[in-house]
Each structure stands twice: as structure tokens, then as C-alpha cells.
C-alpha positions as CSV (number, residue, x, y, z in Angstrom):
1,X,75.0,115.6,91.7
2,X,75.6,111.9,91.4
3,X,79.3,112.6,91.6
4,X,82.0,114.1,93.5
5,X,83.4,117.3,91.9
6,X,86.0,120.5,93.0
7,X,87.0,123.3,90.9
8,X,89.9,125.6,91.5
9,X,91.1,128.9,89.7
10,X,89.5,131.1,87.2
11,X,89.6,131.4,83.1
12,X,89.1,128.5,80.1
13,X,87.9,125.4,81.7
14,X,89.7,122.3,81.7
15,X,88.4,119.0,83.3
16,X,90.6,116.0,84.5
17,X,89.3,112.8,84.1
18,X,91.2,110.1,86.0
19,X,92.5,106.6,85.2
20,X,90.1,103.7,86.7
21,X,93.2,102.7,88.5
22,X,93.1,105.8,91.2
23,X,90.6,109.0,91.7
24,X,90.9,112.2,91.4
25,X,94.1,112.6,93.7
26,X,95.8,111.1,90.8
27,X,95.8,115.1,89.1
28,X,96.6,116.6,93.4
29,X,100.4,118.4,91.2
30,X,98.6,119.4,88.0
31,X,95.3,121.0,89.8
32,X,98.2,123.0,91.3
33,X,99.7,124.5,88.5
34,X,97.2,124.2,86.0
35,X,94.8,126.8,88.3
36,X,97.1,129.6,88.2
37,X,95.7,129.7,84.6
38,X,92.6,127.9,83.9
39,X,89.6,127.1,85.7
40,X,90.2,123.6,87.1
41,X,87.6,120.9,87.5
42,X,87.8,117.3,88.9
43,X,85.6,114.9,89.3
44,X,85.9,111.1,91.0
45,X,83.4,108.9,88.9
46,X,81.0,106.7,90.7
47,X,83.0,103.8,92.7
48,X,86.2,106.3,93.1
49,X,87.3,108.2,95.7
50,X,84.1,110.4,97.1
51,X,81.6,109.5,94.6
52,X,78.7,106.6,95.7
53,X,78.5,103.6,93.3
54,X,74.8,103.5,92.9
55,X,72.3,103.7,90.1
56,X,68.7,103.5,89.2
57,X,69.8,101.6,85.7
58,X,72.1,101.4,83.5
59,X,75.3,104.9,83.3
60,X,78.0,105.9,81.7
61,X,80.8,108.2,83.0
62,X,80.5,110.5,80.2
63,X,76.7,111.2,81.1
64,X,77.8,111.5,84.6
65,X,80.1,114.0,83.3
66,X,78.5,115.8,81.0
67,X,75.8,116.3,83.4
68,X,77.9,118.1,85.6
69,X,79.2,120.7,82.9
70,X,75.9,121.3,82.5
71,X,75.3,122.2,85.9
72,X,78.5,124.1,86.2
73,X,77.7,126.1,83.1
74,X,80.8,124.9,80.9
75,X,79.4,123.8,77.4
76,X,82.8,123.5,76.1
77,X,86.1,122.5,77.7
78,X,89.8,121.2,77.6
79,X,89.2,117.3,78.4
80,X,92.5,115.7,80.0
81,X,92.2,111.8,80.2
82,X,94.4,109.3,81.8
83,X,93.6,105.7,80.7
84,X,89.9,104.9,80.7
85,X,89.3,108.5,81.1
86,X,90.6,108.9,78.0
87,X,87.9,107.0,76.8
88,X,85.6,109.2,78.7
89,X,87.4,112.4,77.0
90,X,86.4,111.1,73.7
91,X,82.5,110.4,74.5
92,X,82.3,113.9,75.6
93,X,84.1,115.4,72.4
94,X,81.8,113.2,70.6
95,X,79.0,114.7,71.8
96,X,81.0,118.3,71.4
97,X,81.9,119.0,74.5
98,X,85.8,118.9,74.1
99,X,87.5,122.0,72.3
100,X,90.9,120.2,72.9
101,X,91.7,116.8,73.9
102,X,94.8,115.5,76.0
103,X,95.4,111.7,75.9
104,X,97.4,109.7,78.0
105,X,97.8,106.1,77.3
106,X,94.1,106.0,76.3
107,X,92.0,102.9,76.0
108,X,90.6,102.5,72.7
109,X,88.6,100.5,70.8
110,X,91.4,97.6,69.6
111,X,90.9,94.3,70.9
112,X,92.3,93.5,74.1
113,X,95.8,92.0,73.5
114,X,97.2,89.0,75.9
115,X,99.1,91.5,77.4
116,X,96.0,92.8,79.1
117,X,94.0,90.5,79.5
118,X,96.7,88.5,81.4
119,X,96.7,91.6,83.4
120,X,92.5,91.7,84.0
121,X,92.5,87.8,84.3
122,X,95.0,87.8,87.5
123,X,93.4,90.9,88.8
124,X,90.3,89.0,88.5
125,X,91.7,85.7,90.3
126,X,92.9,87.8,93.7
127,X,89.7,89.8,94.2
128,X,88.1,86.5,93.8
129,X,90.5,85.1,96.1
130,X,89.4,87.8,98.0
131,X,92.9,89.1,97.9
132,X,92.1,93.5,97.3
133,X,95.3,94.5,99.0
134,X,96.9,92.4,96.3
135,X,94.9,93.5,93.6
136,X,95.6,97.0,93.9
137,X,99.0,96.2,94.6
138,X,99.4,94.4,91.0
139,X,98.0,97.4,90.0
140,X,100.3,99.8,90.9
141,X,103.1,97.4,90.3
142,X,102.0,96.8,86.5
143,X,101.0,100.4,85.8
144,X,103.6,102.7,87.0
145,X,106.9,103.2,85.3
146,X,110.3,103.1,87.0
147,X,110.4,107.0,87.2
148,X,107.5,106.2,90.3
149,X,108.7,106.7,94.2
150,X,107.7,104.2,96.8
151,X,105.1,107.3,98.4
152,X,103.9,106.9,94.5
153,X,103.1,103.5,94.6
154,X,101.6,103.5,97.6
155,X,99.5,106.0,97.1
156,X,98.3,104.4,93.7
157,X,97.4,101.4,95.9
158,X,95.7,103.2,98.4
159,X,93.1,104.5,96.1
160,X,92.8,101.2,93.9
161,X,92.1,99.5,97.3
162,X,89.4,102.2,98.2
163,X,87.7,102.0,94.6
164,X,88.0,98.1,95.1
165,X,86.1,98.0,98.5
166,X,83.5,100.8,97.4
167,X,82.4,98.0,94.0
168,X,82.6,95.0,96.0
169,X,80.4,96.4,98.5
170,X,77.8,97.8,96.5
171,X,74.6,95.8,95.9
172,X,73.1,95.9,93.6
173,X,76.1,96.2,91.4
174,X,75.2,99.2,89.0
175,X,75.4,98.3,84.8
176,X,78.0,100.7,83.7
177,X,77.6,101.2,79.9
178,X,80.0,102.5,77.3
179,X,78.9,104.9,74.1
180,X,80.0,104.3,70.7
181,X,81.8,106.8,69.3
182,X,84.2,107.4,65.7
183,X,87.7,109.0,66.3
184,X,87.8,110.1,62.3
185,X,84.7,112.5,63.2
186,X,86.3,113.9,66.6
187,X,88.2,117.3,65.0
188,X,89.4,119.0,67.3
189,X,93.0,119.4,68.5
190,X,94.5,116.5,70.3
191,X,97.4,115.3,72.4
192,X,98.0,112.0,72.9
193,X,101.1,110.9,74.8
194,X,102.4,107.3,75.2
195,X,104.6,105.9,78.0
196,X,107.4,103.7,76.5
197,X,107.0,101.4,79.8
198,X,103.5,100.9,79.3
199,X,101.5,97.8,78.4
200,X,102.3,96.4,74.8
201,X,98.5,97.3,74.2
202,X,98.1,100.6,75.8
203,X,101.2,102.0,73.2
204,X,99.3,100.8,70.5
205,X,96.2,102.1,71.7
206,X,97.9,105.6,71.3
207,X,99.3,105.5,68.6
208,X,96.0,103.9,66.6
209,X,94.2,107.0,68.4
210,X,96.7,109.1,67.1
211,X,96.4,107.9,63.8
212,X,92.6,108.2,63.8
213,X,91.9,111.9,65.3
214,X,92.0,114.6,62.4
215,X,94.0,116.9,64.6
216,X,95.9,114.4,66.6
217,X,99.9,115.1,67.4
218,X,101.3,112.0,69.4
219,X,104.0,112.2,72.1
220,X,105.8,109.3,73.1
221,X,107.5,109.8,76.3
222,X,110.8,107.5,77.0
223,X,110.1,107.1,81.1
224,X,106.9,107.2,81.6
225,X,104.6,103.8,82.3
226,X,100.9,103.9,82.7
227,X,100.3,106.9,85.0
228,X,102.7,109.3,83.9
229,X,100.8,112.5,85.7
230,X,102.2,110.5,89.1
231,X,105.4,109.7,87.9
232,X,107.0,112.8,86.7
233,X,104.3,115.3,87.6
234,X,106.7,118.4,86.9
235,X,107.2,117.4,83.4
236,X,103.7,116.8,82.5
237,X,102.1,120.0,84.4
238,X,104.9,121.4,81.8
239,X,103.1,119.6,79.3
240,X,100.1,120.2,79.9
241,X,100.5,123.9,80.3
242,X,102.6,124.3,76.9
243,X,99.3,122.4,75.0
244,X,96.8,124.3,76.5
């Protein structure tokens, strides 16, 4: 396969899809307790953790992904998202893959606010700078809440560093694309949880999704920042187990 996969457990499948921030060992706690249950798959997409960043053209994640299921024999799954795999959650359902959706702090189709793109612009000036180990460390120092430990943060720059090396090295550089999707024709039951110490746009991003999916039911959780799933992973393998 082009990318990285493990599965763990038996019953309903449920697929973790993680934040462009980290990889796959961002979900290490809730692969734990969610396989007692459910069948457990997670992938790292291309440029994170052990997945190559090469193409032949132009790819999207949700391809990547959905060619996978197909492989694996799973037309029809639980899709949990963190950040920009929330995105990837809702391509899938699109394409009616999903048969229940868990958001957290999604991306989603608004406008980028100042807030982020003050964020992107001076990630953008140290990796230019040539600066990763700073990059990754504004990373984890803008995305997790003040519920993180210092073994968190580290570990959230540990993988942003990897995924940042793994890009810059690649060459050619592959043309990742996106696919249009509308969140009023996505019915299926939906969790989308917010993180009070979040970006300004990320909050609003949740809360517009929220608003959009037919079966959408939004949390908004008082502690949490960008990355709840490494910040209090006890309370949302709790979560995640009471949803599903």
C-alpha cells in the first residue's frame, strides 16, 4: 500500500485519522482502549511517521485512505478525525464510507482567519530560516492546551520534526490535492468536539461544522487545546467509547 497502516482488536471498524501536526502515535492511549471493543485501524498519511512522501501525480489522503479500506475489506466505518483529518473524515463520508463521524477541532471550509494564518506565516518564516526544531516546536507550543505534560509536548515535537524532515527532503515534492465536498449532504451521526484553548478559527470551524452536518451534536470541552486525544487521553477514550 502507499501508506503505513496497523490494526488491532476485533468487531465494528473504526479508523483514526491524525492531525497534520503528529502521526499516528498521536491515537498510542485510544488504540488501547478502543480495541477491547472495535476493530482498530491507523494509518500515517504520506510524509508522517512510516509512510513515504512520494507520488506519480497529483493525491489526496482520502484516496490514500479509502484505498486501504478497500484492501482491508471495510466498506463502511466509524471515522475519528483530529484537525486536518477531520477534513479527511468528511471526504470519506462523502463518498459513503463513514457510518459515524467524530470531529475534533476540524478544519473546514471557512476562510483562514489572522489567527491562523499568523500561525502558518511564522511557521513558514523558520522552516525557511531553516529553523525545523523551531517549527515543530511552535507547533506544539500553539496547539496543545495547558492540560498537556512536558513528555506531551515533546512528543508532539518529535513527530512534527520527523514529518518536517520527511517533506523537505522529498524531491520532487508530491501535489497533494483536496476534494470538494458539502456538509448539508453528509447524514450520518456526528461528534464534533471543540477545545476552548484552541485557535480563534479552529472553534469556529466546529461549531460551523456542527451547524452544517444533519446529525451533528457539538461538544465543547473547557481544557482542551488543539490535540485534545494527547492532552487528557482518559477523558476522551471515555468519549470516544460512550459515542461509538
Amino acid at each position: 500500500m502507499t501508506i503505513w497502516h496497523s490494526e488491532r482488536g476485533s468487531g465494528e471498524p473504526v479508523v483514526l485519522l491524525h492531525s497534520p501536526a503528529v502521526d499516528s502515535g498521536m491515537w498510542d492511549a485510544q488504540v488501547e482502549a478502543l480495541s477491547e471493543r472495535f476493530r482498530v485501524i491507523t494509518v500515517d498519511f504520506r510524509g508522517y511517521g512510516r509512510s513515504p512522501y512520494r507520488s506519480d501525480g497529483p493525491y489526496s489522503d482520502s484516496d490514500d485512505v479509502a484505498r486501504l479500506l478497500a484492501a482491508l475489506e471495510v466498506s463502511r466505518a466509524a471515522l475519528v478525525g483530529s484537525s486536518g483529518g477531520g477534513r479527511v473524515a468528511l471526504e470519506l463520508a462523502a463518498a459513503g464510507l463513514a457510518g459515524r463521524l467524530v470531529l475534533l477541532n476540524p478544519l473546514s471550509d471557512l476562510a483562514p482567519t489572522p489567527d491562523l494564518r499568523a500561525y502558518w506565516d511564522e511557521e513558514g518564516r523558520l522552516l525557511e530560516a531553516g529553523d525545523v526544531e523551531g517549527a515543530a516546536e511552535l507547533n506544539a507550543r500553539t496547539l496543545l492546551g495547558p492540560e498537556a505534560s512536558r513528555e506531551t509536548f515533546g512528543r508532539v515535537v518529535e513527530m512534527q520534526r520527523h514529518a518536517f524532515e520527511v517533506q523537505l527532503a522529498a524531491d520532487p515534492e508530491p501535489s497533494q490535492v483536496e476534494k470538494e465536498f458539502t456538509p448539508a449532504e453528509i447524514d450520518v451521526p456526528a461528534l464534533v468536539v471543540a477545545g476552548a484553548h484552541d485557535l480563534p478559527y479552529f472553534r469556529e470551524s466546529a461549531r460551523h461544522l456542527a451547524g452544517e452536518l444533519p446529525q451533528a451534536r457539538l461538544v465543547e470541552l473547557d481544557w482542551a487545546g488543539h490535540l485534545p486525544a494527547l492532552e487528557r487521553p482518559e477523558e476522551i477514550n471515555r468519549l470516544l467509547l460512550d459515542y461509538l
